[in-house]
VEXKOL-425761 format. One line per 10 residues: number of its first residue (from 1); their letters; for each residue x, y, z of C-alpha. Coordinates in Angstrom, 1 decimal. Each point is the difference from the previous one (the first is absolute). Layout:
<atoms>
NUM	a	X/Y/Z | ...
</atoms>
This chain:
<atoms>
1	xxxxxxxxxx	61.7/-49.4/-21.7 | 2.3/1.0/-2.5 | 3.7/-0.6/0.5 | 1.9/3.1/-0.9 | 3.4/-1.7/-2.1 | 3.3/1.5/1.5 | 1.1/3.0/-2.7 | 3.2/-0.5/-1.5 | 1.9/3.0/1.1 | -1.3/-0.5/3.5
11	xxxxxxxxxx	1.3/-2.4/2.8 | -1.2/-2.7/2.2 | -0.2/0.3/3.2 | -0.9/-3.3/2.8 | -1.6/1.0/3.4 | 2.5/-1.0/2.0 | 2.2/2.6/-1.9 | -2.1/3.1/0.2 | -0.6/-1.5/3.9 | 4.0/0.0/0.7
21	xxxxxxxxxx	1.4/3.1/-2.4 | -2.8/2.4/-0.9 | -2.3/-0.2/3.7 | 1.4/3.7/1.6 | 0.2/3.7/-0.9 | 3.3/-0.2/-2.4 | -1.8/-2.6/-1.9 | -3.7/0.4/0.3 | -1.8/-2.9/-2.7 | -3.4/-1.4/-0.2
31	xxxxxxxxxx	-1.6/-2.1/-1.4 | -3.8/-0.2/-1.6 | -1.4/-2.8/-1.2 | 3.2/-1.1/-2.4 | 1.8/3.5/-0.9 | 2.7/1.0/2.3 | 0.5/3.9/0.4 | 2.6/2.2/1.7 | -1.6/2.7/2.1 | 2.9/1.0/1.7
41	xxxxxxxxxx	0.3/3.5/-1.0 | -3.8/0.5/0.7 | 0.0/-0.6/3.3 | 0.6/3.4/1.5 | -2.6/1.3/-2.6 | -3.1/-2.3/1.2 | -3.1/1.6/1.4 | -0.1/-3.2/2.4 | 3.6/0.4/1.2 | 3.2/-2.2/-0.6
51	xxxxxxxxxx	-0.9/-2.0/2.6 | -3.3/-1.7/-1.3 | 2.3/-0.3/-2.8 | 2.6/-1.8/1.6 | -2.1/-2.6/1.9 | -0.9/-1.9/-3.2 | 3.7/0.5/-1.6 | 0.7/-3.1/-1.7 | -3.4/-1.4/0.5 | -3.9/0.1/-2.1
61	xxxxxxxxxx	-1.7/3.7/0.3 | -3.4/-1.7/-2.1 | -1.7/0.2/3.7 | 1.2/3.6/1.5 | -0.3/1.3/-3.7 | -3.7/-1.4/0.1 | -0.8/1.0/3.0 | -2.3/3.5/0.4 | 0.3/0.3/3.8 | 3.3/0.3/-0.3
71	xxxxxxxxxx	1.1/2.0/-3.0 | -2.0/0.5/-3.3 | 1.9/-0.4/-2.7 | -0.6/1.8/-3.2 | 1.3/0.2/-3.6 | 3.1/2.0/1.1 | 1.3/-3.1/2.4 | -0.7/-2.5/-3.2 | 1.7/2.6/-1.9 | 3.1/0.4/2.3
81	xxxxxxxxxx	-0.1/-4.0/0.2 | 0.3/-0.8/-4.1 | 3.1/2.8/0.6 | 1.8/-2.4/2.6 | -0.5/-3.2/-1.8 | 3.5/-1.4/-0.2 | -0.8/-3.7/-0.3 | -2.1/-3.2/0.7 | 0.2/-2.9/2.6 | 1.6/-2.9/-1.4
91	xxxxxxxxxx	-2.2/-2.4/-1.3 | -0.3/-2.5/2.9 | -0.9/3.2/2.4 | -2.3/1.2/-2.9 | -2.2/-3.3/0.2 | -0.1/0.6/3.9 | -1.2/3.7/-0.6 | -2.5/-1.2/-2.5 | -1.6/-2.7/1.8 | -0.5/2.0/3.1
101	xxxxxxxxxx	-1.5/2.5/-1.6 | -2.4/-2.6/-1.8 | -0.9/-1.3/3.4 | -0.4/3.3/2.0 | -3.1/0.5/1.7 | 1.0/3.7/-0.2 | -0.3/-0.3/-4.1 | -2.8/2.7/-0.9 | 1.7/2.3/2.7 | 3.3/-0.1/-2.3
111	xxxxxxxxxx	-1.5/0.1/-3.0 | -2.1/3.4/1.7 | 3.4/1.8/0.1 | 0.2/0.2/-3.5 | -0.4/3.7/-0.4 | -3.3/0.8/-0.8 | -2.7/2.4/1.4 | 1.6/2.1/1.6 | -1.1/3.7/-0.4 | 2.3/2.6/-1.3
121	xxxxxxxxxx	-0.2/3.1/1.5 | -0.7/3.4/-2.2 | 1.8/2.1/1.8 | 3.1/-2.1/0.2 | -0.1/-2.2/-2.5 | 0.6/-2.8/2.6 | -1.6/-3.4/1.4 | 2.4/-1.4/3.5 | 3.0/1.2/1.7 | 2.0/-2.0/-2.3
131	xxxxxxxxxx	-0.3/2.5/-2.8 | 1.8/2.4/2.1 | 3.1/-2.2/-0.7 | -0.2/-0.3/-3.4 | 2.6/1.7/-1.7 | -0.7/2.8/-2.3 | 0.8/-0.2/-3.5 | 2.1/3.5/0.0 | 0.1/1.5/-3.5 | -3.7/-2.1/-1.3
141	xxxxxxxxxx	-1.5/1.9/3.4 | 1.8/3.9/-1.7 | -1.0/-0.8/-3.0 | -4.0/-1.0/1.0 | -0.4/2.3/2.8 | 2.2/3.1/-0.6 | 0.7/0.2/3.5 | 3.6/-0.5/1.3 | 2.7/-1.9/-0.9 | 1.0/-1.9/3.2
151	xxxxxxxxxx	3.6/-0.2/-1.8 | 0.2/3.6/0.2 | -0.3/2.6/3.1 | -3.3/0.0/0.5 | 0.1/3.4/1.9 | 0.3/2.4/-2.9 | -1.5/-2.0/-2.0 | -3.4/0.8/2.6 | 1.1/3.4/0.1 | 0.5/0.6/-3.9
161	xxxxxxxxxx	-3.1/-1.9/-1.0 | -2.8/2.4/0.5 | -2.1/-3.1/0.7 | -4.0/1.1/0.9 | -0.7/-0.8/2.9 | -2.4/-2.6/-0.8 | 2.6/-2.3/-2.3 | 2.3/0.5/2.8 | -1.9/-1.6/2.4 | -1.1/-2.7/-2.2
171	xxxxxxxxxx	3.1/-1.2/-1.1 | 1.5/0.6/3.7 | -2.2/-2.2/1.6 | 0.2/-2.4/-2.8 | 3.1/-2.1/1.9 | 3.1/-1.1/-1.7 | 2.9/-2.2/0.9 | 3.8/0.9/-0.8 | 2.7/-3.1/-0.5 | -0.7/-1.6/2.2
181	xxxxxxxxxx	-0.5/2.1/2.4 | 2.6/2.2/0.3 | -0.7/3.9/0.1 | -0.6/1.3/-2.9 | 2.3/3.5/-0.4 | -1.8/3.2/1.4 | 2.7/2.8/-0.1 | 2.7/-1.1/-1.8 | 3.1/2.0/1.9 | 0.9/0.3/2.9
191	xxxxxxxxxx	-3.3/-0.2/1.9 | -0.5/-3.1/-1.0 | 0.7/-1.6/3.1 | -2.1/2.5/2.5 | -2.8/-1.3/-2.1 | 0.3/-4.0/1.1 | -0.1/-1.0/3.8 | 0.8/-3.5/1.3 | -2.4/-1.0/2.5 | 2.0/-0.4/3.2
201	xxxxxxxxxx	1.3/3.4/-0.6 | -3.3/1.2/1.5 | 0.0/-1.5/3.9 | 4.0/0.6/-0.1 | -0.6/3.4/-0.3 | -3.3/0.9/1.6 | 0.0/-2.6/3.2 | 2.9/1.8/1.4 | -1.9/3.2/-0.5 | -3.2/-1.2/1.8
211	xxxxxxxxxx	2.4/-0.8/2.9 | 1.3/3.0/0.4 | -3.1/1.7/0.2 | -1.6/-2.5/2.2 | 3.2/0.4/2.4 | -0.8/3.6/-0.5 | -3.6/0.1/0.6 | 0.9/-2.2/2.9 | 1.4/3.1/1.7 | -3.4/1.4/1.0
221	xxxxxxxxxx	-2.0/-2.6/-0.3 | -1.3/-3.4/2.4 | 0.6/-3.2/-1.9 | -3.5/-0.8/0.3 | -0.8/3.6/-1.9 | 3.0/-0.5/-2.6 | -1.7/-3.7/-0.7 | -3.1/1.7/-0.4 | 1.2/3.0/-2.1 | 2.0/-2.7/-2.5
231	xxxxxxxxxx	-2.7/-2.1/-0.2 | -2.7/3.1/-0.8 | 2.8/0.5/-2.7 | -0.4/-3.3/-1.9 | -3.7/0.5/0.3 | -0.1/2.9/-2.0 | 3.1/-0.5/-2.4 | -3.0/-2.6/-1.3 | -2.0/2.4/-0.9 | 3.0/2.1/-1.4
241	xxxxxxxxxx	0.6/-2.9/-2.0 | -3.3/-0.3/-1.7 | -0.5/3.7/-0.7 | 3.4/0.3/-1.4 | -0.4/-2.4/-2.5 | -3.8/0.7/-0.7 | 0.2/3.6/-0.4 | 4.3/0.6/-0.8 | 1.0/-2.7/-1.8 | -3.9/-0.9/-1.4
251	xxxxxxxxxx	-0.3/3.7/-0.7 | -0.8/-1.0/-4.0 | -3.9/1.3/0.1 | 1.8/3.6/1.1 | 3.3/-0.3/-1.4 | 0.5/3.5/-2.1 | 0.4/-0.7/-4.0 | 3.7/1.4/-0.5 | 3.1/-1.9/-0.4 | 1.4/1.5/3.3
261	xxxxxxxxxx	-3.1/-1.8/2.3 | 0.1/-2.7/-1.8 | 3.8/-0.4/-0.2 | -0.3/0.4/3.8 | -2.6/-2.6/0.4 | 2.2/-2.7/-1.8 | 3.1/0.9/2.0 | -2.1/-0.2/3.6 | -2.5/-3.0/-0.8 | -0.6/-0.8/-3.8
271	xxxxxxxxxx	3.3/-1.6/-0.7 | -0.7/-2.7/2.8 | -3.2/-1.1/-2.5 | 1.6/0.0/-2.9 | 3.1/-2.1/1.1 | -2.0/-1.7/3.1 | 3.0/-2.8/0.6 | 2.9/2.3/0.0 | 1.7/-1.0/3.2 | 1.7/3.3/0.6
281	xxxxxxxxxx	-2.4/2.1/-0.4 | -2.8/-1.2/2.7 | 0.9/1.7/2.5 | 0.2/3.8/0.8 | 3.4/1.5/-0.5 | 1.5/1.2/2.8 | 0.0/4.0/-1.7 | -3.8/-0.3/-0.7 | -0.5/-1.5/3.1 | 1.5/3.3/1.8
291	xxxxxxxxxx	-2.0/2.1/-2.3 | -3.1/-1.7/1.0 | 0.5/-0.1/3.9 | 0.9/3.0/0.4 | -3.4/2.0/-0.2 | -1.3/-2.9/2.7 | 2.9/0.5/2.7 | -1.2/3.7/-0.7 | -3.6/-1.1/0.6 | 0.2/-2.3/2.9
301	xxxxxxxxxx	1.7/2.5/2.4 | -2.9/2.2/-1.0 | -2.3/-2.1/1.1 | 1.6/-0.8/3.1 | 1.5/3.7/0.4 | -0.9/-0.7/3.9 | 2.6/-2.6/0.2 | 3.0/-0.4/-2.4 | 1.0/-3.0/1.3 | -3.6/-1.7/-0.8
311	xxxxxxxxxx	0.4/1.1/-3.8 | 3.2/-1.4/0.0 | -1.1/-3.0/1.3 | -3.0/-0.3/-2.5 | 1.9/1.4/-2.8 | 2.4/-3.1/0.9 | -2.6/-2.7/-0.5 | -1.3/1.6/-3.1 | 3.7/-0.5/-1.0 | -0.2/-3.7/1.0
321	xxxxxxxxxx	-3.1/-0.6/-2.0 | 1.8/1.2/-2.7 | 2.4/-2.2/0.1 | -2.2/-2.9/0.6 | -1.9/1.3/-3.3 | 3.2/-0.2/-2.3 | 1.1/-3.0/0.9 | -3.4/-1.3/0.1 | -0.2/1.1/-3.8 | 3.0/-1.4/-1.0
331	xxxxxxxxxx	-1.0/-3.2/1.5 | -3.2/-0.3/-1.7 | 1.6/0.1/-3.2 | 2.8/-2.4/0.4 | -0.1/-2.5/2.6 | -2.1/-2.8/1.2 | -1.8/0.4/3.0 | -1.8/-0.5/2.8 | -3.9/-0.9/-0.3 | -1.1/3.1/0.8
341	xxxxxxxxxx	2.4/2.4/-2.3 | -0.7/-3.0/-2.7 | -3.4/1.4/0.3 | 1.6/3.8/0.0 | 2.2/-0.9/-3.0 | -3.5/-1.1/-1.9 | -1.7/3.0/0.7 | 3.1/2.6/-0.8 | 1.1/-1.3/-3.0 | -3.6/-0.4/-1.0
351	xxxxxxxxxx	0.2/3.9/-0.2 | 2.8/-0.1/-2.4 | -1.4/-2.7/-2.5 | -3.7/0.9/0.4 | -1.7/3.0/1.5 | 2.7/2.6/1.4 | -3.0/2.5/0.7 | -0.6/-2.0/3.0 | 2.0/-2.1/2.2 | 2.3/3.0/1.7
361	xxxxxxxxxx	0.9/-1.8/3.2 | 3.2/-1.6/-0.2 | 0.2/-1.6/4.1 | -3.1/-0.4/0.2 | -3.8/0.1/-1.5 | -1.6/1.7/2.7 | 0.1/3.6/-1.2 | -1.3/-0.9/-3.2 | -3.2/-1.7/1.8 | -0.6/3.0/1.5
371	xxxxxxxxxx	0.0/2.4/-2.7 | -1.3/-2.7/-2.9 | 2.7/-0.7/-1.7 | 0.7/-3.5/0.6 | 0.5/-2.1/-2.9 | -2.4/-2.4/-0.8 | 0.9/-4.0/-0.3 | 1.5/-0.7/-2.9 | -2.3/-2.4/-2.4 | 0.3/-3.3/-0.5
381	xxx	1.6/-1.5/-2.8 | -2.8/-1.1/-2.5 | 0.6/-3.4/-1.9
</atoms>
């Protein structure tokens, strides 16, 4: 194994030090094989979460970065690697490192997550999750594509660019990544902030809401019917889910070819493509959110015109669903989870980086069984 000699501009680092000073979320550094790197300020950008992150700070990622059942790693994460070099373990740690590696049982597996073979997809010009976290090289990405220029308000620059609708929707769901992560500037004035909403912002003001209208459907109703009526809610708000963003926010086959529909469709659905890891703008704003219920308050009290307390109580749960999908969305995007939304995250963000013609359920695949558009396995990493 070749022994990588400590550059002159860069420091030494012994594991004991990186163990005591740079093991938590102020100073996040790993190590692999003998380079050091700071990956501090990527944590809240990993597909994986912070907190697989944080379990090997200060330590060797050769096994977890090598490992396919639990993250495939692509060029993007060597990329963002070579980015966060910022030194080398001394040299007695360095022999330590070297030798283990020489003796590793696990030595073809490490040598396997060298990137290589894994398949690029056409449509988004992307291979893992990782690439969803690489960031975009601003005015090289103007100056390629003719698109937008994420440094700019990207709002007029939709509206003024009489894009067709067919290089509109290829460059859309084409993602990109703005420093960092941040969120890239969509107005521009004073609507700015209307445009960005924080996560928790969504249960503080909708939970209340569903209580109130539980207490109020309460008024005419058995608890044993209002159970029944908020659970029938949740049942449906997941098929409400699925056909939203199929047919709303998926709308591309039908999308009309004027700058007014498709300035729409990037305000309701396409900007969430094109900057997939923008924090603030996952979930629904509160505004759009009004817009959006209000035709199915409307429509549940039709459907239970017999009993206004039963659409209220449905209409509730539908509410709750809702809730349960935003935060769910949000979660899948940028934290570590349980097994079972590990497996979630896979599948959703497997509609960003490789087929987002498919894939539409966001809590859960079982709509997408029904009607055939589950997402297929994704294929093995070729040697």
């Amino acid at each position: 194994m070749i022994t990588t000699m400590p550059s002159a501009n860069l420091p030494t680092f012994t594991l004991a030090e990186l163990a005591k000073n740079h093991s938590s979320k102020k100073s996040c550094y790993v190590t692999l094989g003998t380079k050091v790197y700071d990956l501090t300020d990527f944590l809240p950008d990993h597909p994986g979460g912070d907190d697989l992150i944080l379990d090997y700070a200060g330590k060797d990622i050769s096994d977890i970065i090598a490992d396919p059942q639990s993250h495939v790693h692509s060029d993007a994460a060597y990329e963002i690697l070579d980015d966060s070099l910022v030194g080398f373990l001394s040299p007695e740690d360095a022999k330590l490192a070297n030798g283990s590696a020489n003796g590793s049982t696990n030595g073809a597996a490490k040598t396997s997550a060298v990137p290589n073979g894994n398949p690029t997809y056409e449509a988004t010009g992307m291979s893992t999750a990782e690439d969803l976290s690489v960031e975009t090289d601003i005015t090289n990405d103007f100056k390629t594509h003719k698109f937008i220029d994420l440094d700019k308000p990207m709002f007029m620059q939709v509206w003024r660019g009489r894009f067709s609708k067919e290089f509109y929707l290829k460059q859309v769901h084409r993602p990109r990544h703005y420093k960092g992560g941040d969120s890239a500037p969509l107005f521009g004035n004073f609507l700015e902030p209307l445009s960005k909403t924080a996560w928790y912002v969504i249960p503080i003001i909708w939970l209340p809401c569903v209580a109130y209208g539980l207490w109020m459907a309460g008024q005419g109703l058995t608890p044993e019917k209002l159970a029944l009526c908020f659970a029938s809610g949740i049942a449906i708000w997941t098929l409400v889910e699925y056909v939203l963003h199929r047919f709303l926010f998926h709308l591309d086959e039908y999308l009309p070819d004027n700058n007014v529909a498709i300035t729409l469709h990037f305000l309701l659905h396409g900007i969430h493509h094109y900057l997939p890891m923008d924090r603030y703008r996952l979930v629904m704003p509160p505004t759009l959110f009004i817009a959006l219920a209000t035709p199915f308050w409307k429509l549940a009290h039709t459907l239970f015109a017999h009993n206004w307390y039963v659409g209220t109580g449905v209409f509730c749960g539908g509410i709750f669903g809702y809730i349960c999908y935003d935060l769910t969305h949000y979660f899948l995007h940028h934290k570590k989870l349980p097994s079972y939304y590990q497996e979630l995250k896979k599948y959703h963000l497997q509609h960003h980086f490789a087929d987002y013609e498919n894939g539409f359920g966001v809590t859960s695949r079982f709509w997408d069984r029904i009607f055939g558009t589950e997402l297929p396995p994704l294929p093995q990493k070729t040697a």
